[in-house]
N, C-alpha and C positions, 0 to 999 in steps of 0.2 A: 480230625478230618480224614485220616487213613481208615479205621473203622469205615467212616462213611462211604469212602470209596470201596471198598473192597465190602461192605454189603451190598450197594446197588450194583455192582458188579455180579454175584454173585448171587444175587435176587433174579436180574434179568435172565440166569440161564437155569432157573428153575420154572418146572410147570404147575407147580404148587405152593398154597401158602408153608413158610416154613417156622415153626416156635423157636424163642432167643437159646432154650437149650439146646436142640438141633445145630443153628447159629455158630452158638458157641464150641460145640465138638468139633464141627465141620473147619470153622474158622481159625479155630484157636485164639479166641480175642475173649476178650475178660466178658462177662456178660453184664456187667455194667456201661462199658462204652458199645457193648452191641445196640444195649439200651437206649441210650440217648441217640445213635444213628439212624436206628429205626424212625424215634421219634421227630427227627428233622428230618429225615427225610419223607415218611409222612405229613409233616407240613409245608416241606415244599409239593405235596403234591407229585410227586417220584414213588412213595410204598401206600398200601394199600392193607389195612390193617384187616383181620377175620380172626372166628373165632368158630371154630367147628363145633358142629353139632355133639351135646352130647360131652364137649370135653371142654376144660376150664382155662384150656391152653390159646391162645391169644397165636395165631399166626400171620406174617408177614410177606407179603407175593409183591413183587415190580408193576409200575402202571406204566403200561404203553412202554415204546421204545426209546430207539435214538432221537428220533424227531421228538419226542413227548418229553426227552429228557433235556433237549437244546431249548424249546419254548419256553418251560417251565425255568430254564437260566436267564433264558431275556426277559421274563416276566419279571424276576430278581432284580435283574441289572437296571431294568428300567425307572423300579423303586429307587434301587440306589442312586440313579443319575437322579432324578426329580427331588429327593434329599440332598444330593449335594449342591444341586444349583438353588432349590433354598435358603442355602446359608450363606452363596456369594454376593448379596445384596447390603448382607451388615457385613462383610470382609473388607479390608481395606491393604494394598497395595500388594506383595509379593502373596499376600495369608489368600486376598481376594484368587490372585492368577492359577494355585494350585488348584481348587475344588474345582475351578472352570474348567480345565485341562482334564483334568482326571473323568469332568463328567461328559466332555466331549470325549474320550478317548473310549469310556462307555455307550456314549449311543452312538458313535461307529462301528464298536464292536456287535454291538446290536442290529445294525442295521446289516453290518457283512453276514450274521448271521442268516438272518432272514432272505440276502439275496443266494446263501449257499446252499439254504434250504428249497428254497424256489427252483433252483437250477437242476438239485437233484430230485425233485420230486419230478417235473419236467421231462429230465432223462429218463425216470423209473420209468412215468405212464407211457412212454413212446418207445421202449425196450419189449 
């Protein structure tokens, strides 16, 4: 999970797609777990895979920002809660109250997101 943080991090303050050996200089991280971060993070929809013209090398650039990177977390978390409340129906007494909690405690988190996002975007257009 550190890989991953520290390429989307590190993707975001580039202007260009960047290849895992690049990555890997830059980063100092093994080019195998650059590998699999790339690749999640690409499926959440956070990296944006290319491949220049011309050249066999496979590059990686950031999609969207802060807000593009908050969404795509509540789009996660949303899954998650709608899995765990799934399975509280066949749970029965203390096993039932954990997944309920946990998945309340997500779509709150979800929702503050969305009012935090609301607020600042709010501020932004009236700045």
């Amino acid at each position: 999970m550190q890989a991953t943080g520290r390429l989307v991090g590190y993707l975001l303050l580039r202007n260009k797609p960047v290849d895992l050996d690049t990555m890997t200089r830059e980063l100092g991280q093994a080019k195998s777990g650059l590998s699999v971060a790339a690749r999640q993070l690409e499926a959440w929809t956070l990296v944006r895979r290319s491949t220049r013209p011309g050249s066999g090398r496979t590059g990686y650039e950031a999609v969207g920002d802060l807000q593009h990177l908050l969404l795509a977390n509540n789009a996660h978390m949303c899954k998650f809660t709608e899995t765990l409340s799934s399975g509280i129906p066949v749970a029965h007494g203390e096993a039932r109250d954990r997944p309920a909690s946990l998945a309340g405690l997500f779509s709150g988190f979800v929702e503050q997101t969305e009012a935090l996002m609301a607020d600042w975007e709010a501020r932004r257009t009236t700045s």
